[in-house]
C-alpha angles and dihedrals in degrees: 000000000000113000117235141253126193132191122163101277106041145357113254120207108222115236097241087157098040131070096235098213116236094230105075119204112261123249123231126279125234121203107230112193107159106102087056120128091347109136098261112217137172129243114184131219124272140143121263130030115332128199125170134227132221122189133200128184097208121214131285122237107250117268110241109156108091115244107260118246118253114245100244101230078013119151103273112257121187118250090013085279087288119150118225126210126228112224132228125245130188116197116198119199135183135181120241116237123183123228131181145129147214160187150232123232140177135211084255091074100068090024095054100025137044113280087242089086099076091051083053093057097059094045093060090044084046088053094041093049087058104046092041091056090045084055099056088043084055087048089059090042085054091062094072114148095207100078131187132186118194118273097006088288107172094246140343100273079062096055112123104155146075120252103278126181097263087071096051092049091054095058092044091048084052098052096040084049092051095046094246124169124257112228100205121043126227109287099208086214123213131244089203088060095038094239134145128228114252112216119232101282154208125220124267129191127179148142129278091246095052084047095068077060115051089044088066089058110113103254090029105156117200123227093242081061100069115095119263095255100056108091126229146199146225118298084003111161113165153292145271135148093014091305120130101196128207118178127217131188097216084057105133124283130197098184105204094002095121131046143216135180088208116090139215087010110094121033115265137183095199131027119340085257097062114063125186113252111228118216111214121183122215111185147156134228116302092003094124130031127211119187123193110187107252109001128043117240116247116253100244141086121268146204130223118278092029118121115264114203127246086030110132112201114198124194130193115195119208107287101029093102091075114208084352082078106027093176092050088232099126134090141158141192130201145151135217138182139185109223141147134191123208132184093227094188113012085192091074093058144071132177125201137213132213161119133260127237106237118243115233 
């Protein structure tokens, strides 16, 4: 009879009859974007409740009324009779909160199966740990203020059309209005190498399906036409309207949320009558924080199974739960984090909404 593994979702026979290769398969890799190009910050350790602080000195009005001259002789006055201005300044708080996962293991595991299991086994709890902190910073993205439904449409339930480029000029023209920071600047591009030049450029994030769709846009330029000194990231696709696009699959999904009387045309998870709305994400420089406790995350995008930083794993191995395991058969591994995600300037930011064409 095979012996038995457990973990917390499911039992696992052990492959008493079968040479379990050392080499495992390896699990599918997610995209997760959504740390990139966020303004990374510490926080360190320390008991109780935690909550971190952004500030911004806003901008002064320009200053347009010429300094008076000083009467020469003239009676003293103090500050030259100059006026002074007070800034603004705009603080942004959010709360920590801590994440993580586990799992049980026994001693069968490394006694019946290769010892690569259990490696196996932190690397799905590494991946997971950073997918699941990429999730609740798209939460936060998804909390942009500036909202826009394709094709002007009054609000999300009235969608009834892919993402075009009108949507996407009128994020950009929004960002640009409103001063925001480019996050790429301009790649010249080389007719000997048969490249394009890429405007300077906001981030973009958004989902496969929404890609098919904005290569089709009239000026798209595709990734493999930069020029080859332009560096690139991650799920990066192309570019068009001074959006640098990257695509994720744990971009956000409504499934059923917009509607169409017009079947077999957009992708749907219900009736044909009832499409998925699509959240993308167009942004500038230091429009969004993210905070991990002890280490900064790297500005950059990253994939499933790469380490995240300020992500603690912890490993028990069999025999360390004391008379709680009186056998010393049990383990565990996890993982936790503190982190927190906050819009800075939600005028730097635009979310879309839209559907996606079906592809037939």
């Amino acid at each position: 009879m095979a012996l038995q593994v457990s973990n917390l979702t499911s039992t696992v026979q052990a492959p008493v009859n079968f040479v379990l290769m050392k080499g495992l398969l390896s699990a599918a890799k997610k995209v997760c974007p959504f740390f990139n190009e966020t303004l990374p910050g510490s926080l360190e350790k320390r008991g109780g409740s935690m909550s971190v602080k952004w500030r911004r000195i806003e901008n002064l009005a320009a200053a347009t009324v010429a300094l008076s001259e000083h009467t020469e002789n003239g009676p003293a006055v103090f500050g030259l009779g100059r006026s002074t201005v007070k800034p603004t300044i705009t603080d942004v708080t959010k709360a920590m909160a801590k994440y993580g996962n586990g799992i049980l293991t026994t001693e069968e595991v490394d006694l019946f199966n290769v010892n690569s299991n259990t490696m196996a086994l932190m690397d799905t709890l590494g991946a997971n740990a950073g997918e699941s902190l990429n999730v609740v910073a798209s939460q936060e993205f998804d909390n942009a203020t500036q909202v826009r439904y394709a094709s002007n449409a009054a609000n999300k339930s009235a969608v009834v059309a892919e993402l075009k480029a009108s949507d996407i000029q009128w994020a950009v023209n929004k960002l640009n209005r409103n001063s925001a920071m480019r996050v790429f600047s301009q790649g010249t591009g080389s007719t000997n190498y048969n490249s394009q030049p890429v405007r300077t450029s906001y981030m973009g994030i958004t989902h496969p399906d929404v890609e098919e769709d904005i290569r089709g846009l009239t000026g798209f330029i595709g990734v493999e036409q930069y020029g080859g000194y332009t560096s690139t990231f991650t799920g990066e696709f192309g570019a068009v309207n001074c959006v640098r696009w990257c695509s994720s699959e744990i971009a956000p999904i409504e499934t059923s949320a917009g509607t169409t009387s017009t079947s077999n045309i957009f992708r749907n998870s219900g009736s044909a009558d009832e499409n998925d709305l699509y959240s993308s994400y167009v942004y500038g420089r230091e429009a969004v924080g993210t905070v991990g406790l002890g280490e900064q995350y790297a500005k950059e995008i990253y994939q499933m199974g790469e380490r995240i930083p300020a992500v603690e794993l912890i490993v028990h191995q069999p025999g360390s739960s004391g008379i709680a395991d009186i056998f010393n058969e049990m383990g565990s591994i996890a993982w936790k984090a503190w982190h927190a995600t906050k819009i800075l300037d939600g005028r730097w930011i635009v979310k879309i909404n839209t559907l996606a064409k079906a592809l037939n």
